[in-house]
PAMAR-408875 format. One record per residue (C-alpha): residue number from 1; x, y, z; residue in three letters. Coordinates in nm, 3 decimals. Each point is the difference from the previous one (the first is absolute). Layout:
N
<pos = NUM c1 = X c2 = Y c3 = Z code = ala>
...
# end
This chain:
111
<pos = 1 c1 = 15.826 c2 = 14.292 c3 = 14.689 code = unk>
<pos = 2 c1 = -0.063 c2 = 0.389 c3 = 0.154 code = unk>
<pos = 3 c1 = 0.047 c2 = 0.299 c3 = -0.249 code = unk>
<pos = 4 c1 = -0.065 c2 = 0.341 c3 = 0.085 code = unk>
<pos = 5 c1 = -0.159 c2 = 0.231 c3 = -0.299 code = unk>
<pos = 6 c1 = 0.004 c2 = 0.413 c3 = 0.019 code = unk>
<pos = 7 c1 = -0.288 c2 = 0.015 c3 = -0.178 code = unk>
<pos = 8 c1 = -0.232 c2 = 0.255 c3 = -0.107 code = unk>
<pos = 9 c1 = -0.347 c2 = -0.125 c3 = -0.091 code = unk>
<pos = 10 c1 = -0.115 c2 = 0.254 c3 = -0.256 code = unk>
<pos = 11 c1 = 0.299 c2 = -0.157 c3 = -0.225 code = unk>
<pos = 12 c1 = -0.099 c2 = -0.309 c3 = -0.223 code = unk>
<pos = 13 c1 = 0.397 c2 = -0.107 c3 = 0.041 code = unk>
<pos = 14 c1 = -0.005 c2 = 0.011 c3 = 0.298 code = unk>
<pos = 15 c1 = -0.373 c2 = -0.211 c3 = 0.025 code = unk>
<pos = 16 c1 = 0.148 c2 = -0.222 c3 = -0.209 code = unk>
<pos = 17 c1 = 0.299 c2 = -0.066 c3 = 0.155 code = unk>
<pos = 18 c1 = -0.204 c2 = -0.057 c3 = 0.370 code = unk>
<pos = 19 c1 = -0.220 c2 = -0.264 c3 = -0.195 code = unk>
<pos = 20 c1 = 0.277 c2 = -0.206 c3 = -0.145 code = unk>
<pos = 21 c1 = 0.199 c2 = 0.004 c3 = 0.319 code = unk>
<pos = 22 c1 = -0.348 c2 = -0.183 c3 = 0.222 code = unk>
<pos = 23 c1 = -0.065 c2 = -0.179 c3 = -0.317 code = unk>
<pos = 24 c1 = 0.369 c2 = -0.151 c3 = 0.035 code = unk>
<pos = 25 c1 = -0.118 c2 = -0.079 c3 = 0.380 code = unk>
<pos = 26 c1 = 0.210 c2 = 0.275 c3 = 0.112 code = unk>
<pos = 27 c1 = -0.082 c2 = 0.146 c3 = 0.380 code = unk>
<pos = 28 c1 = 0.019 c2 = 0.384 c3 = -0.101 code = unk>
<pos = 29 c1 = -0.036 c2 = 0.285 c3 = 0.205 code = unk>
<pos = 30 c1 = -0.093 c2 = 0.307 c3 = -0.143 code = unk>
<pos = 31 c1 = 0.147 c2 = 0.358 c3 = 0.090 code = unk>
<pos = 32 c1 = -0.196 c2 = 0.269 c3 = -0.164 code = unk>
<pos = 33 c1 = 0.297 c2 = 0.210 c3 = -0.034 code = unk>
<pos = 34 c1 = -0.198 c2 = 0.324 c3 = -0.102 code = unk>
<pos = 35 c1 = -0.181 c2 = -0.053 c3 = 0.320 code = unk>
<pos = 36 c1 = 0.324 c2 = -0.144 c3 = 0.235 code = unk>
<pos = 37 c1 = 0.277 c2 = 0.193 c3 = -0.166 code = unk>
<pos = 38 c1 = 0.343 c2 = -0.160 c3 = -0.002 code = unk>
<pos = 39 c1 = 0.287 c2 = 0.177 c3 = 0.110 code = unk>
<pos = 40 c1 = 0.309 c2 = 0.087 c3 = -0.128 code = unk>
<pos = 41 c1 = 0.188 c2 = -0.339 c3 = 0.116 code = unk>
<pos = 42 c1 = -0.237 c2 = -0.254 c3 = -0.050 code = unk>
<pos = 43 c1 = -0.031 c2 = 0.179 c3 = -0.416 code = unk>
<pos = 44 c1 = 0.378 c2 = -0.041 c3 = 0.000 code = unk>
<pos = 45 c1 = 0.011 c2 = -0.347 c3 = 0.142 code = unk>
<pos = 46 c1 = -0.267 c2 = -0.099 c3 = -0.253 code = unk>
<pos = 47 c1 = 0.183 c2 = 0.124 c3 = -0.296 code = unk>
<pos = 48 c1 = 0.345 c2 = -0.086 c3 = 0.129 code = unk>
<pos = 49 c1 = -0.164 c2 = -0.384 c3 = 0.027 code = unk>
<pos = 50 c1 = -0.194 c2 = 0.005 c3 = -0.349 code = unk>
<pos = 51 c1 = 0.340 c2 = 0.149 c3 = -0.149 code = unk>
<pos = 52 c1 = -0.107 c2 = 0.280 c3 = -0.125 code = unk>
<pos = 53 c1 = -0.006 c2 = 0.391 c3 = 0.016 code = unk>
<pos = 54 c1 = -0.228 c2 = 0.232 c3 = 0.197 code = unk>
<pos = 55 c1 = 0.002 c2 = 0.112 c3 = -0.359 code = unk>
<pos = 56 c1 = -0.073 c2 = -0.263 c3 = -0.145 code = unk>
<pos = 57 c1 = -0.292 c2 = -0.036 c3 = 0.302 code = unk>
<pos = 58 c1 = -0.136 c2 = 0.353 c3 = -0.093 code = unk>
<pos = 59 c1 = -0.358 c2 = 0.059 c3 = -0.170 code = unk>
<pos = 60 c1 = 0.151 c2 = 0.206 c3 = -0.285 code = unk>
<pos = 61 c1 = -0.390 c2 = 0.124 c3 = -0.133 code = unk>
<pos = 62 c1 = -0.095 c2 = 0.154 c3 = 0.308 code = unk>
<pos = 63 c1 = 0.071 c2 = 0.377 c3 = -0.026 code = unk>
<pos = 64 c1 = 0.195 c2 = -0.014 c3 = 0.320 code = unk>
<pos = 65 c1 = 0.242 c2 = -0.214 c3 = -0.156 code = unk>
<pos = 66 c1 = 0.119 c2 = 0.264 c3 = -0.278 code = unk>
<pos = 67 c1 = 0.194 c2 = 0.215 c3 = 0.234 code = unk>
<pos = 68 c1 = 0.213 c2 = -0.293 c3 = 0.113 code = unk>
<pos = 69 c1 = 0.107 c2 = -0.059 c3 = -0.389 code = unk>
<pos = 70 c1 = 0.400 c2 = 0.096 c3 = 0.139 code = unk>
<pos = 71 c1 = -0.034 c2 = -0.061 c3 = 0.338 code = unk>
<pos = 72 c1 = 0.199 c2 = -0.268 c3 = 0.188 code = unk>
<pos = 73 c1 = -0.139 c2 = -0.331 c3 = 0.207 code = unk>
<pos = 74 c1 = -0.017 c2 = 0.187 c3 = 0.329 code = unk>
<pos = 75 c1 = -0.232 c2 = 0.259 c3 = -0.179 code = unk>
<pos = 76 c1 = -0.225 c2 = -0.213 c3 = -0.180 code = unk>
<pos = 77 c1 = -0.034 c2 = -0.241 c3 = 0.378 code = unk>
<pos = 78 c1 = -0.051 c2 = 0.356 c3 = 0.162 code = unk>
<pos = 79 c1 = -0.284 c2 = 0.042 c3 = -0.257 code = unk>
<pos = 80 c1 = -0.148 c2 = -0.323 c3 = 0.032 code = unk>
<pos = 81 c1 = -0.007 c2 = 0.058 c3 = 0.399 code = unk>
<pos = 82 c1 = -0.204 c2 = 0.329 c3 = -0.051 code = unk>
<pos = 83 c1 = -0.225 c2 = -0.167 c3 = -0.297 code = unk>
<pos = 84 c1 = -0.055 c2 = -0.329 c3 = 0.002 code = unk>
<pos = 85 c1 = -0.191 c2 = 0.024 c3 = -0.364 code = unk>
<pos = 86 c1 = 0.377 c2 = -0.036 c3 = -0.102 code = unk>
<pos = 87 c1 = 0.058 c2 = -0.294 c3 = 0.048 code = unk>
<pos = 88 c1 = -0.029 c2 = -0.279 c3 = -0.267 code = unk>
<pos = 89 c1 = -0.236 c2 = -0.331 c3 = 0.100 code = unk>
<pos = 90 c1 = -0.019 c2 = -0.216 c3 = 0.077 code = unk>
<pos = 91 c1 = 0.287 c2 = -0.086 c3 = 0.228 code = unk>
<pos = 92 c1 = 0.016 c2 = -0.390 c3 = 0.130 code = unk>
<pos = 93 c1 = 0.218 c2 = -0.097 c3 = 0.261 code = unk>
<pos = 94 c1 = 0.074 c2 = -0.370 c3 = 0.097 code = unk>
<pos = 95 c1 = 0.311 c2 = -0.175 c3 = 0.185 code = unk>
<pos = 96 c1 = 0.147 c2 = -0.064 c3 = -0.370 code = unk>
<pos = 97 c1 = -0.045 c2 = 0.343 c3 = -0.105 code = unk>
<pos = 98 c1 = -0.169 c2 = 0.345 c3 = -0.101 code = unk>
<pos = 99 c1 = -0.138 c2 = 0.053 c3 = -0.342 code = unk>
<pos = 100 c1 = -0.162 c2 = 0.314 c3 = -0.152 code = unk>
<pos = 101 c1 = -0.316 c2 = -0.221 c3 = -0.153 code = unk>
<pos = 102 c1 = 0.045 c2 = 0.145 c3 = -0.351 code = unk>
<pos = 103 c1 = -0.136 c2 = -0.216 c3 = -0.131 code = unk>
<pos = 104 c1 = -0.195 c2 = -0.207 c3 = 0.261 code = unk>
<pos = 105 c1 = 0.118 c2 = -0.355 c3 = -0.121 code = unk>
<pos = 106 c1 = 0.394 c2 = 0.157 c3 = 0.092 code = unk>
<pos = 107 c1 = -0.089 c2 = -0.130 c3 = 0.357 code = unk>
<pos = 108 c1 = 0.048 c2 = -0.373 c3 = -0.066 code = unk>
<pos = 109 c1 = 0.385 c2 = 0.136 c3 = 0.008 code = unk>
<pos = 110 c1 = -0.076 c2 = 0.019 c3 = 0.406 code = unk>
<pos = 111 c1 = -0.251 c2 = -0.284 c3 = 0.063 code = unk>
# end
């Protein structure tokens, strides 16, 4: 099994997520997405695979996040394009599916 996470690796989620995907015997590869931005297809590929929202993908604390409190999907994948602190982690990709790791044990759903 392959999985691909967007990971950041200052976030314990995320951390945790990476360590129970190669404890599962996964073969992961990592994309530092705050270093290797995504754009604005592959962010609404993911979330149109994981079934969700860029809403529902968006980092809501971060201060960049409150002027998008009305604005529509195109805005918020705009604003994850120009900041990339935006967007939730971590993100796991395999062939059966995306999941937004919230918590880390939801990608068994993909394994």
């Amino acid at each position: 099994m392959r999985a691909t996470i967007y990971h950041n690796p200052r976030c314990s989620t995320s951390r945790q997520t990476l360590a129970l995907l190669e404890a599962a015997g996964v073969e992961v590869t990592i994309v530092d997405y705050l270093k290797t931005p995504l754009d604005r297809d592959d962010l609404k590929r993911l979330y149109t695979r994981a079934g969700i929202t860029p809403r529902d993908g968006l980092r809501v604390r971060e201060d960049a996040a409150k002027p998008l409190v009305d604005a529509d999907d195109d805005a918020v994948l705009d604003a994850m394009v120009r900041d990339p602190i935006l967007i939730q982690r971590p993100l796991v990709e395999t062939t059966k599916g995306v999941r937004l790791a919230r918590p880390p044990e939801s990608v068994h759903d993909i394994l």
